[in-house]
C-alpha positions in Angstrom: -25.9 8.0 18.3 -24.7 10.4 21.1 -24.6 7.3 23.4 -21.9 5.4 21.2 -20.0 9.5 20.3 -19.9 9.6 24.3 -18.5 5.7 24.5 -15.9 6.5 21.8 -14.8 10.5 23.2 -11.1 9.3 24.4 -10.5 6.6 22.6 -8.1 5.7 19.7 -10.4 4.6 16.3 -8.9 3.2 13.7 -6.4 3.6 11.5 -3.8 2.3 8.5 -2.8 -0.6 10.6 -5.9 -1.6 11.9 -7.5 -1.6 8.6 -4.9 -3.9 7.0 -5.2 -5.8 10.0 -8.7 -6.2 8.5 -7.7 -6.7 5.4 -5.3 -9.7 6.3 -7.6 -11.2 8.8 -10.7 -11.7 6.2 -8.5 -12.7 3.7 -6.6 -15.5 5.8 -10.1 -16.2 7.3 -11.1 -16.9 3.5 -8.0 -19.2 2.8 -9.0 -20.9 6.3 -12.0 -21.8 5.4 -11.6 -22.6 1.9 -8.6 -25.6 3.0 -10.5 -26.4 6.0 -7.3 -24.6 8.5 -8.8 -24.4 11.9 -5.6 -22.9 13.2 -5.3 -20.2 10.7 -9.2 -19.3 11.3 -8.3 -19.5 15.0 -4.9 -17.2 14.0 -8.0 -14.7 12.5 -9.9 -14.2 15.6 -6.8 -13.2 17.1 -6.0 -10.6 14.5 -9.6 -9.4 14.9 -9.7 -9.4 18.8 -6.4 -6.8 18.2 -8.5 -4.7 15.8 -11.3 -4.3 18.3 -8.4 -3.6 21.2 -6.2 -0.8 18.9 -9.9 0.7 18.3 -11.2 0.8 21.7 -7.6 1.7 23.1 -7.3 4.8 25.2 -3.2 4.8 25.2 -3.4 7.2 21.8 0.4 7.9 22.0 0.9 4.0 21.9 -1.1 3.0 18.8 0.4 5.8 17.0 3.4 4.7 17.1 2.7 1.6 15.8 0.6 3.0 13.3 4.0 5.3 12.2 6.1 1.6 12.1 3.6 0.2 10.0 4.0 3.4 7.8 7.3 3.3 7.5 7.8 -0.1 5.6 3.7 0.2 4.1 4.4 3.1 2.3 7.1 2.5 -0.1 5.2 -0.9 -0.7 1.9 0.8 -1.9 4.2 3.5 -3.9 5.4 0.6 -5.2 2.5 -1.1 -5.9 0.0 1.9 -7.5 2.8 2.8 -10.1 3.3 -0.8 -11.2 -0.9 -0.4 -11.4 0.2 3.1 -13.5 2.1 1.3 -15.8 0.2 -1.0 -16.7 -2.5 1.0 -17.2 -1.2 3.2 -19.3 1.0 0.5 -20.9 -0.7 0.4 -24.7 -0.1 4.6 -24.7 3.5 4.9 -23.0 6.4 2.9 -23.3 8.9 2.9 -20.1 12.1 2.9 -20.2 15.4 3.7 -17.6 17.8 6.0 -18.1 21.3 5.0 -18.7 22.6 7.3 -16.5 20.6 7.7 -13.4 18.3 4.2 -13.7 15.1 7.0 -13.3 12.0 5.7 -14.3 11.0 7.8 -17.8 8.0 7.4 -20.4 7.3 7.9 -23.7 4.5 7.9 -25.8 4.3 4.8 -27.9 4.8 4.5 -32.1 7.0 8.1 -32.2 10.1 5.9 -33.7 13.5 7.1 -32.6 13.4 10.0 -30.1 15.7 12.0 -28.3 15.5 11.7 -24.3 16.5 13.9 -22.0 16.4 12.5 -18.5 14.7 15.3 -16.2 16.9 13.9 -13.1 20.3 13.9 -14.3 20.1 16.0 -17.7 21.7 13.5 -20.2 20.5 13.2 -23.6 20.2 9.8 -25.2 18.2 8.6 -28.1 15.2 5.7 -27.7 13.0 3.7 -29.6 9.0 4.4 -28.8 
């Protein structure tokens, strides 16, 4: 194990990117093979032959800077994504709702009738059906 710690000392790893890089490349391998695509499993060799490069890379400064582009527009997409997941989850015990004011995301628990709101963001009262 020292001999591969050694091999690896200097070198970049992985990271957000190259895991959905991953990610993407299995899955598009998968479609690939399932409609018999021999460019887009071609296309996937390519994605993984840049995985292996970004992880054996010794220009650090480089691949985090990619990394910190990929952020940028991968972030709100997963915020995005895990509260959709949230609210759905939780959808038979809360019911969601905007407020009239502001358009901020607010819950309530479910079956309480008629309730007085009062949005946390912008501090108007209004009255909503649970």
């Amino acid at each position: 194990m020292n001999g591969f710690r050694n091999f690896m000392t200097g070198r970049y790893g992985t990271d957000q990117l190259t895991v959905a890089m991953l990610v993407s490349g299995m899955v598009f391998t998968f479609i690939g093979d399932a409609f018999r695509l021999e460019t887009l499993t071609l296309l996937t060799y390519a994605i993984f032959i840049g995985c292996v490069f970004r992880t054996m890379s010794r220009n650090i400064s480089a691949r985090r800077s990619e990394n910190q582009k990929f952020m940028k527009y991968f972030t709100p997409v997963m915020t995005w994504s895990k509260s959709k997941y949230n609210m759905i989850r939780s959808g038979r015990s809360y019911k969601y709702f905007k407020c009239p004011n502001c358009n901020q995301q607010l819950r309530a628990p479910r079956g309480k009738g008629k309730i007085a709101v009062t949005c946390q963001k912008c501090g108007i009262k209004f009255i909503q059906n649970s």
